[in-house]
N, C-alpha and C positions, 0 to 999 in steps of 0.2 A: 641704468646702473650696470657698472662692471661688479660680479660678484665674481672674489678669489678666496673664496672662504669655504672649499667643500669640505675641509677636514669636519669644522662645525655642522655641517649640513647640508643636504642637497636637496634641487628640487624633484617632483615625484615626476617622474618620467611618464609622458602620456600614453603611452601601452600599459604601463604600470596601471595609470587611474582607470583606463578603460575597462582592466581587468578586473577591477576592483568593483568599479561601480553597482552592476547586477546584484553584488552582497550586501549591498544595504536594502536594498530594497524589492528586489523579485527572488532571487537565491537565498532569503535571510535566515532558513532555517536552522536550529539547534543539530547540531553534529550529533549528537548523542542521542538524538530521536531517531526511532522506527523506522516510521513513517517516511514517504519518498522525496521531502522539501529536506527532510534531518539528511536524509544520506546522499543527496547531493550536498548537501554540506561538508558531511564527510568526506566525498571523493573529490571535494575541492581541496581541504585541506590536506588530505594525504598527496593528491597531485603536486602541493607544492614542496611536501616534506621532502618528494624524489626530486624537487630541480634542487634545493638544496643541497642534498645527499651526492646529485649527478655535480656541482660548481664544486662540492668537496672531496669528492672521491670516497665514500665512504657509504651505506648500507641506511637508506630512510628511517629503520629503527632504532637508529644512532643520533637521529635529529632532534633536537625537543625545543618546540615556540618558546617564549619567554617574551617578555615587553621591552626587551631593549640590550644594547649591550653590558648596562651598567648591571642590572637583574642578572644577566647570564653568569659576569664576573663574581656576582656574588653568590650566585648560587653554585658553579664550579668548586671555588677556593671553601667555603663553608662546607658546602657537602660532600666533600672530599674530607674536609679533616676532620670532621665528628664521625662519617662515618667507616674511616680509617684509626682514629684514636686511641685502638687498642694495642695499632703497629705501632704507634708513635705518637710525636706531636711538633716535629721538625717541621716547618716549610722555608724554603728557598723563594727569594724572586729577588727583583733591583730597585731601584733607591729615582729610575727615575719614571715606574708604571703610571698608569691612570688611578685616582685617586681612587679609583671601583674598586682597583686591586689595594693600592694601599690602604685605604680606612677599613678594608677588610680586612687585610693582613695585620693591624693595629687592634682591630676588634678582638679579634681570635687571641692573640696575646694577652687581652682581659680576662682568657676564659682560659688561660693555663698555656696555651700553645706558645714557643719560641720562633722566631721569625727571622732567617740573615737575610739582609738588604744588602744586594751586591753592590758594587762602585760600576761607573763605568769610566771608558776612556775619555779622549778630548774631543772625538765624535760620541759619542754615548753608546757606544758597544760596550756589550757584556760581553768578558772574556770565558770562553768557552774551559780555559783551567782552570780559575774561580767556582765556575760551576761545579767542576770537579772536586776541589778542595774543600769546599764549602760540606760535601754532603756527610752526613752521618751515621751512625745506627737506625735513629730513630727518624732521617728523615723519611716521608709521607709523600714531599709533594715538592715540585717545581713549576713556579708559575711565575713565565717569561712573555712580556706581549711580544708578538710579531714585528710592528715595528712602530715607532712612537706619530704619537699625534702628535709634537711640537715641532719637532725637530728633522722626523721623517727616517729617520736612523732603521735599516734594516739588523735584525737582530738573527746572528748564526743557529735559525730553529733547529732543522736537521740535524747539525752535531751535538745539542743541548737533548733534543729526542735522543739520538741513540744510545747518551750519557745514560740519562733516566730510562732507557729501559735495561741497559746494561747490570744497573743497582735496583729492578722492580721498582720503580720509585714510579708515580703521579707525575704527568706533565702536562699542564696547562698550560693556553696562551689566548692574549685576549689580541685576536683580529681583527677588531672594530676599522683598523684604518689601512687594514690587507687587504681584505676580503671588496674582489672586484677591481681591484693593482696590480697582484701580482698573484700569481698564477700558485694555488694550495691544492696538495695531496695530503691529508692527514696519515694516510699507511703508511705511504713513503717518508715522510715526515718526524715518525712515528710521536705523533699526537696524540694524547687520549684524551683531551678536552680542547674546543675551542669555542671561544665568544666572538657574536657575530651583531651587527646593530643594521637591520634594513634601511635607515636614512641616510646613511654615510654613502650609499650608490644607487642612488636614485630611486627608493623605494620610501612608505610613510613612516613616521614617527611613529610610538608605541609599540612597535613591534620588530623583535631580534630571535635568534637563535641558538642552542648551546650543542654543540656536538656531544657528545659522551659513548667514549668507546666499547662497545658489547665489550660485557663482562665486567666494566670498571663503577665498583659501589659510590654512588652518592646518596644522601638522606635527601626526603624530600624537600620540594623548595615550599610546598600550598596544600597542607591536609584541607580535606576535606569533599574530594571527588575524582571520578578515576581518569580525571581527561590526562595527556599528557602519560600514555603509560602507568598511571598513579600516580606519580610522580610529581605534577601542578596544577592543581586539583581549580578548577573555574570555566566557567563558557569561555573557548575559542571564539579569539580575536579575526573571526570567519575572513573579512574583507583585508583587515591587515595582513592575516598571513596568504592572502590568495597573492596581494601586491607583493611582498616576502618575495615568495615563489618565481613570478615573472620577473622582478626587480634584479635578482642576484640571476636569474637566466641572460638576462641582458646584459648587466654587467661580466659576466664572466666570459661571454660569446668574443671570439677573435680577441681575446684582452690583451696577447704579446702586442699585436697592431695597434692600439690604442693607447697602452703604456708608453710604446714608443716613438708615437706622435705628441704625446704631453710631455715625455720626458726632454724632449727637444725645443718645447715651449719652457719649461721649467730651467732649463740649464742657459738659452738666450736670456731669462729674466734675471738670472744669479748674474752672470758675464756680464752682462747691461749696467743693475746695483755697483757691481764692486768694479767696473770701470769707472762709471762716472761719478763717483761718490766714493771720496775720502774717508777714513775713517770709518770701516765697516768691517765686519766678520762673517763670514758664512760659518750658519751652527748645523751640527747633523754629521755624516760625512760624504765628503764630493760624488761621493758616484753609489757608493751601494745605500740609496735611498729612495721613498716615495718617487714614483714617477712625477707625483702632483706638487711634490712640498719642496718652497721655498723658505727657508728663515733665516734671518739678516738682522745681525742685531748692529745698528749704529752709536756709536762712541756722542757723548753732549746731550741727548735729549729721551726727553718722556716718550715712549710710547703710545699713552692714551691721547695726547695732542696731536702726534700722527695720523692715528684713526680715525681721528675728528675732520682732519686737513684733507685725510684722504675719501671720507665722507662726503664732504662738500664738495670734492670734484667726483662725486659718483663710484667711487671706488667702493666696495665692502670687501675689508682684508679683517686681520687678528691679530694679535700681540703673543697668540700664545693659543693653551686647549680656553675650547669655549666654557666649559666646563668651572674656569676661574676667572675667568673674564670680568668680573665682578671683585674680583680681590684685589688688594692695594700690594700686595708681597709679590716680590720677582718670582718669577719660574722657579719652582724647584729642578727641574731637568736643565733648564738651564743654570743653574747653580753646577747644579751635579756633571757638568762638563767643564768646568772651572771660570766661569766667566761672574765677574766683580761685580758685587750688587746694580753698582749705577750701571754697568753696560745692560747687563740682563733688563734692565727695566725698559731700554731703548730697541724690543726687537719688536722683529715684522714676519708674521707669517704670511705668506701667500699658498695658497692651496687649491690648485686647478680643479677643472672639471673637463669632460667632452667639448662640453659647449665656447670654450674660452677660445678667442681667437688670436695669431698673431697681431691683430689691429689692439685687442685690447693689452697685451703685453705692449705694446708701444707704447700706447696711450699710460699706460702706467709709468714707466723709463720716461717718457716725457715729463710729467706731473711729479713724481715722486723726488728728483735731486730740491727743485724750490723750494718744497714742504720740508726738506733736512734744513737747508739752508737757513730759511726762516726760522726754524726752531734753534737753533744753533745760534743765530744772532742774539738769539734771549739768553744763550747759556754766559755768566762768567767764567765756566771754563775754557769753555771754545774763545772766547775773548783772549784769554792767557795764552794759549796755544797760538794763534796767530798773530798774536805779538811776539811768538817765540820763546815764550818765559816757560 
C-alpha cells in the first residue's frame, strides 16, 4: 500500500520503538518511586522533556506530557481561561481550528465566556488586523493553530505573537501538524502555549505534549497527584513519553532538508492533479503551506467514492481531518474558504511522509485522473457540462 495520509497518522519510527521498548518491560518502573528502577524512570522521562524543550527552544520546565494533542488543546484554552477569569472572559481564535479547539471554545461559552471566530481568506489565512481589531479589554486569550490539518495553510504566528504580547494577552497555538515541518522557536515566536501530538511524526499514539510558558497560570488539567508539576496528577506514560522524546528528536533533526525534499514531492503531485484533471481547485495557499499537504477538491463527485477507488488501487489518502472522517457534513474549513457545499464534498487530501517516494506520487497521477473520470460519468451534472449546457 501507498500511504498519503500522515496528517492522520504516522508510522512509529523504528528508533522510536527501539527506544521505547525496555519500558515496558525491564525499565518499567514508577517515576515517582525511590528506589533505583523509580529513578531511572525518572531520568527517562526528564531526558525526553529536554529533547522536547531542545525541538522547541524553550526551558524542560516549560514542557508538560499529556496524552495527545486533542488533551493539550483542551487543557491550554480551559486552563487559561478559568484561571485568567478575573482579567476577563474574551478569547479570540478562527472559524477554521481543530474541533479540540472549537468544541472547547463552544464549551467555555456555556460557562459565561465570549468567543470571536475569525473569518479567514480564500487560502484560509487569518488576517493578522483582524486579530488586531478583534481584541478587547477583557480579552484573555488568543488561540491560533500553526497551521491547518486540512488544507495545510501556514498561519502568520510570529506577528499574531507579538500582537498578543503587545496587549499582555494569552497566545495559544495548536501545532499538532507543525511540529516536525517546519522549523518552531516559541521565544522567538513569542508563544506562550503550544499543543503538540507525538503520532503526527513518527512517534506513538497516546501521548502529546503542551508547552506552557514560565510564569503563565493555567488550572490544573488531573487533581489528584503531584506528577506533572502538580499539574496532571496520574502515573507517567514512562514508554510513551521515552518514544515522545526520540520521536520529535528525529523529526526536528536537519528538518529544513527534509521539508524541502517533500515539498518538491508535494508541489509535482498538485502540478500533476491540476494539469491532468479538469475541473479541480487547489485549497490552502500555493506556497506558504505544509511541506506534506496536498488538497484538491474536484468539481461532479463524492469524495468517499474516491477513497474507496483509491483504496482498491492501494492508495490510503483522506477527504479531509481524520478526526471527521466519519461525518456525512463538508468541511467546515473548507466552507470557511468559500467553496460550494457539492465542491467541498469532492476533495482529496494527500499528506506525505519521509518515506513517500517519487514512484509512488506517479503511481498516484497515474490512477487518480480514471477514478475522477469514472465518478463523473455517474454525475448528471458532468453529463450537462459536456454536452455544454
Amino acid at each position: 500500500m501507498i500511504y498519503f495520509d500522515h496528517a492522520a497518522t504516522t508510522a512509529v519510527k523504528p528508533q522510536v520503538l527501539e527506544a521505547m521498548l525496555p519500558y515496558f518491560s525491564e525499565n518499567y518502573g514508577n517515576a515517582s518511586s525511590i528506589y533505583t528502577i523509580g529513578q531511572q524512570s525518572r531520568a527517562a522521562v526528564e531526558a525526553a522533556r529536554e529533547q522536547v524543550a531542545s525541538a522547541l527552544s524553550c526551558l524542560p520546565r516549560e514542557v508538560y506530557f499529556t496524552a495527545g494533542g486533542s488533551e493539550s488543546d483542551n487543557w491550554a484554552i480551559k486552563g487559561a481561561a478559568f484561571a485568567n477569569r478575573k482579567k476577563g472572559n474574551h478569547i479570540i481564535t478562527s472559524c477554521i481550528e481543530h474541533h479540540a479547539v472549537l468544541h472547547t471554545c463552544q464549551y467555555l461559552e456555556k460557562q459565561g465566556f465570549e468567543v470571536t471566530y475569525l473569518p479567514v481568506n480564500e487560502y484560509g489565512e487569518v488576517s493578522v488586523e483582524d486579530v488586531k481589531n478583534a481584541i478587547r479589554e477583557d480579552t484573555i486569550l488568543i488561540t491560533i493553530m500553526f497551521a491547518n490539518n486540512e488544507i495545510g495553510t501556514i498561519q502568520p504566528i510570529s506577528e499574531i505573537g507579538k500582537i498578543a504580547a503587545e496587549h499582555k494577552i494569552l497566545f495559544h497555538t495548536d501545532a499538532v501538524q507543525a511540529v516536525g515541518a517546519v522549523p518552531i522557536n516559541v521565544k522567538e515566536m513569542g508563544i506562550d502555549m503550544l499543543s503538540l501530538s507525538a503520532h503526527k511524526f513518527g512517534g506513538p499514539k497516546g501521548i502529546g505534549a503542551l508547552y506552557i510558558r514560565g510564569g503563565v497560570r493555567v488550572d490544573n488539567l488531573v487533581h489528584g497527584g503531584a506528577q506533572e508539576r502538580n499539574k496532571r496528577a496520574g502515573t507517567e506514560n514512562l514508554a510513551g513519553i521515552v518514544g515522545l522524546g526520540k520521536a520529535i528528536e528525529l523529526a526536528t533533526a536537519d528538518i529544513t532538508t527534509k521539508s524541502e525534499k517533500i515539498a518538491a514531492m508535494r508541489d509535482y503531485i498538485m502540478n500533476g492533479i491540476l494539469t491532468k484533471i479538469p475541473y479541480t481547485r487547489l485549497n490552502g495557499h500555493p506556497t506558504n503551506r505544509l511541506c506534506g499537504n496536498v488538497n484538491i477538491s474536484f468539481e461532479f463527485i463524492e469524495g468517499e467514492g474516491m477513497l474507496l477507488l483509491l483504496d482498491m488501487n492501494g492508495i490510503a489518502a483522506s477527504s479531509g481531518s481524520a478526526c471527521t472522517s466519519g461525518s456525512l457534513d463538508p468541511s467546515h474549513v473548507l466552507l470557511a474558504i468559500g467553496l460550494p457545499h457539492g465542491i467541498a464534498h469532492g476533495s482529496l487530501r494527500i499528506s506525505l511522509g519521509e518515506e513517500n517516494t517519487m514512484e509512488d506520487a506517479d503511481r498516484l497521477l497515474e490512477i487518480l485522473p480514471g477514478i475522477i473520470d469514472r465518478l463523473r460519468q455517474m454525475s448528471p451534472l458532468y453529463e450537462e457540462v459536456e454536452r455544454g449546457e
